[in-house]
Every structure is written in structure tokens, then in C-alpha cells.
C-alpha positions in Angstrom: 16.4 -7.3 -6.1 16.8 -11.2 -7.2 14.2 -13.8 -6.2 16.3 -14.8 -3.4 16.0 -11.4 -1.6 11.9 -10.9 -2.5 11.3 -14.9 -1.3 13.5 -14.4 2.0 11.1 -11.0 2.4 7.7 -13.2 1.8 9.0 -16.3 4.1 9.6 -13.7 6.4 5.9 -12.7 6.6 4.6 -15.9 6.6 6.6 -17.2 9.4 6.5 -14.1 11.5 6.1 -15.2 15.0 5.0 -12.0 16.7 1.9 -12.1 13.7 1.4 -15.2 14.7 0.8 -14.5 18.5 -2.0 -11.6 17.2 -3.7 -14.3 15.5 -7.5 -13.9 16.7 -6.5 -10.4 18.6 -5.6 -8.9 15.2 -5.1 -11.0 12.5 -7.5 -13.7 10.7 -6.5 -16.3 8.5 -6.9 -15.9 4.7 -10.3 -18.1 3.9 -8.5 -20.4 1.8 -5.9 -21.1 4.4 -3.0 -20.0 2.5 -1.2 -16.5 1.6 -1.9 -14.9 -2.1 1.0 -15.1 -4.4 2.6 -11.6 -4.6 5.1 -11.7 -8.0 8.5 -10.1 -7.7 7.8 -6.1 -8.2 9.5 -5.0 -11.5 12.5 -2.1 -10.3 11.5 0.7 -9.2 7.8 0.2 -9.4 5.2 3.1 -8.8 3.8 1.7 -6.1 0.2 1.7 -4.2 0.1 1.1 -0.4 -3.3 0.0 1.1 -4.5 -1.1 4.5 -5.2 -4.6 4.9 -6.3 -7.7 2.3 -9.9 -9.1 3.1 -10.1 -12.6 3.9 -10.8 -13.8 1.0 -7.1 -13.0 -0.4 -8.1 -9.4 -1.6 -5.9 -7.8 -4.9 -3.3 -10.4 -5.3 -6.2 -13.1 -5.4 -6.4 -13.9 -9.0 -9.3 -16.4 -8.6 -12.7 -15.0 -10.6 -14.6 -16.1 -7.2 -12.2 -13.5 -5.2 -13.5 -10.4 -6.9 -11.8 -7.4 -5.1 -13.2 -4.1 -4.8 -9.5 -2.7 -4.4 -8.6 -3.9 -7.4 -12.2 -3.5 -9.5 -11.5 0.5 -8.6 -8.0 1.4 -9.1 -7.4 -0.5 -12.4 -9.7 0.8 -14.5 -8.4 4.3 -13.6 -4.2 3.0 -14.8 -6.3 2.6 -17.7 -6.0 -1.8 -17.3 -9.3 -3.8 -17.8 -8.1 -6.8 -19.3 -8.1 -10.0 -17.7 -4.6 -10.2 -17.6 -5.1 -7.3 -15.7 -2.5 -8.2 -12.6 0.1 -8.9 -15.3 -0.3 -6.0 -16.7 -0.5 -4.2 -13.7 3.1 -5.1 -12.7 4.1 -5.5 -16.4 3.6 -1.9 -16.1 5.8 -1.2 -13.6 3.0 -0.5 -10.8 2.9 -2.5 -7.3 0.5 -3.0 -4.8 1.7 -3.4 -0.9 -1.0 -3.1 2.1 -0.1 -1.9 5.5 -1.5 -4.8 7.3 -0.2 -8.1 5.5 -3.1 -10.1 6.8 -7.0 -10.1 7.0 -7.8 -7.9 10.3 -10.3 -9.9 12.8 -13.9 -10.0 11.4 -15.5 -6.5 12.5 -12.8 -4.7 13.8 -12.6 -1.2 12.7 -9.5 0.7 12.6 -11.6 3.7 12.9 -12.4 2.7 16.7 -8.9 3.4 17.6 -6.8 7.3 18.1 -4.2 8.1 16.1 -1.3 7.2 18.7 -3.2 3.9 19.2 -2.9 2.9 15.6 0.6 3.9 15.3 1.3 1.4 17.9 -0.7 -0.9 16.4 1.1 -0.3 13.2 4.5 -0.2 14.8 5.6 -3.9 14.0 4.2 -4.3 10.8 6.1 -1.2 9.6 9.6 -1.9 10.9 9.0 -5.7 10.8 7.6 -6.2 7.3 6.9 -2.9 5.7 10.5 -0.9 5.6 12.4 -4.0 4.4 9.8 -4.5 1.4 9.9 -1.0 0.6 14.0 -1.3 0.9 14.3 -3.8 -1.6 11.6 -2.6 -4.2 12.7 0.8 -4.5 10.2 2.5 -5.5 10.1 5.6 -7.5 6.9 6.5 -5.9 4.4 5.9 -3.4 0.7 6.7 -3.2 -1.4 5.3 0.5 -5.1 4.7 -0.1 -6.5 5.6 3.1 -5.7 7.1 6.7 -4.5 3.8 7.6 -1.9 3.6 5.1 -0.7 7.2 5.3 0.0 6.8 8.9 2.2 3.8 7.7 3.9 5.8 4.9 4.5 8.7 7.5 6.5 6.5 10.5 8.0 5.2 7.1 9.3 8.5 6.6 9.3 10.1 9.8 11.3 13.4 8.9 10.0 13.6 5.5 7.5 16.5 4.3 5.1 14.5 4.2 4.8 12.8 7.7 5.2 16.3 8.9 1.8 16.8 6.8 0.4 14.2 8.2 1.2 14.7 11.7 -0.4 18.3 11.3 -3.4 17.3 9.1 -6.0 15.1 11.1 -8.3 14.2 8.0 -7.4 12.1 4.7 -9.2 14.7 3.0 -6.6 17.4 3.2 -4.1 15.3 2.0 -5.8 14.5 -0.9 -4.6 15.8 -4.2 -1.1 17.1 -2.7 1.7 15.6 -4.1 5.3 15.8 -2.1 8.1 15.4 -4.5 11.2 13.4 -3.7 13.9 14.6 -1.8 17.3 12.6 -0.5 16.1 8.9 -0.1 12.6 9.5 -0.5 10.4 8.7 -3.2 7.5 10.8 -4.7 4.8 10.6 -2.0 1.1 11.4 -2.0 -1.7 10.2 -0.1 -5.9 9.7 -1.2 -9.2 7.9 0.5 -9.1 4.1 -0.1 -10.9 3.1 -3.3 -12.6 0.4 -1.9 -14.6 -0.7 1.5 -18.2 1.5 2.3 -16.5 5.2 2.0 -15.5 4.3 -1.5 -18.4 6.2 -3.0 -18.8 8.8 -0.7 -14.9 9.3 -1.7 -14.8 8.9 -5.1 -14.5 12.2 -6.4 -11.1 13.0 -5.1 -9.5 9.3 -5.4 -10.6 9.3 -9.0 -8.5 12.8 -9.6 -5.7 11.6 -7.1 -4.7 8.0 -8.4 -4.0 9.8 -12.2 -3.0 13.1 -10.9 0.2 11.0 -8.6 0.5 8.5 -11.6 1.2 11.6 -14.7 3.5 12.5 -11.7 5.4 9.8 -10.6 5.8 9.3 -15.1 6.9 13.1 -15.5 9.6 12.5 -13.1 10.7 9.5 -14.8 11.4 11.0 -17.5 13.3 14.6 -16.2 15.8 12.4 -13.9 16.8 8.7 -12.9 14.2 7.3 -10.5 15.2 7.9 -6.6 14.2 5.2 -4.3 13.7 5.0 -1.2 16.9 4.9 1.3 15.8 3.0 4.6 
């Protein structure tokens, strides 16, 4: 992927009229008034996929005043504490995507809604903005933090193992700690609770084995074969 394709992807987003039209039924605007700067992914990047950024700008806001929660949890455990730490984060070869590319409206739960609910809810950010990002960045792996994003990797990947696990398994928590290894045009996929938000804690015991657990994995593999990426 060149800059071309990965600006053309981002423009994309910003100027997405149906987004637009969800504004203040869905969608927010970032506090600042303008999208975080996501940097080009390095190839084939082990990649994170989360829900939706807060309103202040979330992971990709660099600003000391933005402090992310996201971001204060899952770096520390890719062993990054520096404050270069989002360079080094994609210097190592790691990416973060959410499901949700802007703030949702202030108290709105996604817990409120059933499953098929938030599948439709998901439905055009996952064939309008999700599959072509994922298209282009190839990733080697993918890990969602939360049910939110684990719905969105599973219509990803409708016929794959894992959505079939997910369409069985109800809870987060029975996904957590599998690991479902890449088969033709499908990356290393695993799923564990969101580091981050008010379940963070109660959670914290299986995203802190998860996150290192997927990572050794997605490295193993790495090193037996040439990194598969995802075909969409």
C-alpha cells in the first residue's frame, strides 16, 4: 500500500456522506473538531481492532491533554512505555483500527442494543470503511478488544472459524484466550474484553493473558511461514 491508496482510504471516511447523515443519531464530533492523524500502517501489521475513539480523539490523539485509557492499557503490555510510544507502536509493526470510526453520541451504550441490532448498526461501517482498510493493510493478524469489535471481525469474516465461534458463543468471555489460526485469506484471529472503559478492571485478568498470548502468536507464525493477509 502507497500513501495514495491509505489517503484515498482516510478521505473516504472523512467525507462519508451516509456518516454524515448519523451525525447526532450515532455519531459525535471529535472535541477538537477535527479527525486524529492515523500514519500509514507498516505491511502486514499485527493489528488491534477496537470499538469506537472517545471524543476527545482517543489512541491516535497524541496530545498529553488526550490521555487514552485504550492506549495507557495495551502498551505497557507490547512491552512500549516510552513517549514515543505511538512510534514505536507502529515502528513495531502493530496497528490500531476501531470498529466505529467516530465518537458514538454522548451516553449511548452499545450494550442497550441485541446482537442482530448491532450487526445492523455495524453493517456500513464494516463494508463501507472497515473491509477496504483491512484490504489494503493486510494484516498478518487480528485481535478485537471487546464484543463490539468481535461482531465486526466476524461479518468481516463471515465463513471463517471464527465468526462461526462467535455466532455460537453469546459472551466475550468464551472467546477469550482462543486463538483461530489463519486459513486461505484469513489472518490469525482472536478476540479479548476491551482494555479500557468501566469493565476494564473487572476484565483484566484475561485481557492481560490474551493481548501477549495472540502477540507470541501472531510472531511464532511469522517466523514458520510468509505472513497471509487478509483476502477481501
Amino acid at each position: 500500500m502507497d500513501e495514495t491508496t491509505w489517503s484515498t482510504l482516510r478521505s473516504a471516511v472523512h467525507g462519508c456522506e451516509e456518516c454524515q447523515r448519523l451525525k447526532g443519531l450515532l455519531f459525535q464530533p471529535f472535541a477538537t473538531g477535527e479527525w486524529p492523524d492515523l500514519p500509514m500502517p507498516r505491511p502486514n501489521p499485527i493489528l488491534f481492532l477496537s470499538e469506537a475513539p472517545p471524543a476527545a480523539g482517543g489512541f491516535w490523539r497524541i496530545a498529553p491533554e488526550a490521555e487514552d485509557g485504550l492506549r495507557a492499557n495495551l502498551l505497557p503490555l507490547l512491552g512500549i512505555a516510552e513517549e514515543s510510544a505511538l512510534v514505536t507502536f507502529r515502528a513495531g509493526g502493530y496497528f490500531l483500527l476501531q470498529s466505529f470510526q467516530q465518537p458514538l453520541v454522548k451516553g449511548l451504550s452499545l450494550g442497550m442494543f441485541t446482537r442482530p441490532e448491532l450487526q445492523e448498526i455495524l453493517g456500513h461501517q464494516v463494508t463501507g470503511h472497515l473491509t477496504p482498510h483491512l484490504a489494503a493493510i493486510q494484516p498478518k493478524a487480528i485481535q478485537a478488544l471487546g464484543a463490539t469489535a468481535t461482531l465486526a471481525l466476524a461479518v468481516v469474516f463471515p465463513t471463517s472459524a471464527f465468526a462461526q465461534a462467535v455466532k455460537a458463543d453469546e459472551k466475550i468471555t468464551k472467546l477469550s484466550g482462543r486463538l483461530f489460526p489463519p486459513a486461505e485469506g484469513v489472518p490469525l484471529l482472536a478476540a479479548t474484553p476491551l482494555p479500557a472503559g468501566p469493565a476494564a478492571g473487572y476484565y483484566q485478568d484475561l485481557w492481560t493473558r490474551d493481548i501477549p498470548a495472540f502477540v507470541r502468536e501472531a510472531h511464532r507464525l511469522t517466523l514458520r511461514e510468509p505472513a497471509r493477509g487478509a483476502t477481501l
